[in-house]
Structures are given as C-alpha cells and as structure tokens.
C-alpha angles and dihedrals in degrees: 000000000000116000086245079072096045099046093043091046086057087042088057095042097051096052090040081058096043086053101052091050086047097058084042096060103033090048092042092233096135105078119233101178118141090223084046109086102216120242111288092250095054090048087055096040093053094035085044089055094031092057097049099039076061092049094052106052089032088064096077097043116112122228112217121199105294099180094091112121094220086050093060091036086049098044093046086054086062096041097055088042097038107020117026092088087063104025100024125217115272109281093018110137114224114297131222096254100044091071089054097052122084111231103030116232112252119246103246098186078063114037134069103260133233113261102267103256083071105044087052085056099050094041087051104044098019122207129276125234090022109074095251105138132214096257088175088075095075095014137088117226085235085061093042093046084049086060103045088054075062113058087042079068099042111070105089095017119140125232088248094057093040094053093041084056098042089037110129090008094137114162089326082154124139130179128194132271 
C-alpha cells in the first residue's frame, strides 16, 4: 500500500470523526447532566487526559519541608472551613451536596493521596468539569502548601484526631490580597 492511500485513508477517518462529533454535539445527543455518569470511554478518555495534563505541570513544582506542626494544624483549619462539603471529615457520613457532583469527590480521609506536587497543583489551579476549584485565586502558596502537610497526614486518621486538630477553627480563613 503506498503511503498516498494511507494518508488519504487517515484523512478520511479523521473527518469522518470530526463529523460524527459534529452531528453529536450540534443534535445534544451526548448527556451532560450532572446525575447522568458519562460512557466508560469518555470517563477514561477525560480522567486519561486529566491525569497526564496533572503530571506535566506538576513536574516542575517544588516541595518544601511539610513536616512543620503549625503547617498540619494550620492546613486542617482550611480543610474543615474550605474542603469537608466535597471530601468529608474522617468519620463524616455522605452529605446532601456529594450525590449530586460528577464526578464524585474522593474521599481523601480514605484514599492513597497524590504526591504532593501535585496536590499543590490541583489545590492551587483546581480542575475543570469536577467541581475543584482554583483555590490559588484567593489563597497564598504558603496556605496551599499548609493544607497539602495536611492531607499527607489525613488518610487513616481517625475522627478523633481529625476533630482534636480542627477543634476551635472557627472562620480562621484568609484570603489573599
């Protein structure tokens, strides 16, 4: 086969595509619903690119120290005032508002966490079509950086723990200037 056919075969192909999602998206066929999961290959597709688009501008973020006290007690102060509706609080049975989100927040008391670059990424620029928001637009790094010490200290902690290290945060929020 002489490389005219195959590049006239791909050529084919990829308007044939383009046409398909064309007719997809112009008729509304395709469900956007919130209460509506999306097909399997989409879900793969989005959390595949989602993934890597994470990987590549995490690469060049640069972990401080995150073993400071006041960086966990001040990081669980903005968890329990900015993050407990989507993630919950250890022990914290399902709210109201997490059904109703796709994709559902993880539970990040109970699942093995990104490497921090990362979860200093996410917290910072937040994550279309999920609800994360971009928590960099009314927060510090310093206070970013706070609550990613402690979510390296949140999966497997108990309520007790959770609740001794949150007790007498009451609207300790800042945002930046």
């Amino acid at each position: 086969m002489s490389a005219r056919c195959i590049f006239a075969g791909a050529a084919a192909l990829a308007a044939l595509t383009v046409a398909i999602v064309a007719v997809v998206i112009v008729s509304g066929a395709y469900n956007f619903a919130a209460d509506a999961p999306h097909a399997g290959f989409v879900t793969t597709l989005i959390g595949f690119a989602r993934e890597r688009s994470i990987d590549v501008r995490a690469a060049s973020v640069k972990v401080p120290p995150l073993n400071d006290p006041k960086m966990t007690h001040e990081g669980a102060e903005h968890y329990a005032e900015m993050c407990v509706s989507c993630h919950l609080a250890p022990g914290a049975p399902e709210n109201e508002m997490r059904p109703g989100l796709n994709p559902k927040p993880p539970v990040l008391a109970a699942v093995r966490l990104k490497e921090s670059a990362e979860q200093f990424w996410i917290i910072k620029h937040g994550l279309k079509m999920t609800a994360m928001p971009a928590w960099g637009t009314t927060h510090t790094d310093g206070e970013i950086w706070d609550l990613v010490a402690f979510l390296q200290k949140l999966p497997g902690m108990s309520a007790q723990q959770y609740r001794a290290l949150t007790q007498g945060s009451h609207q300790h929020h800042h945002m930046k200037d």
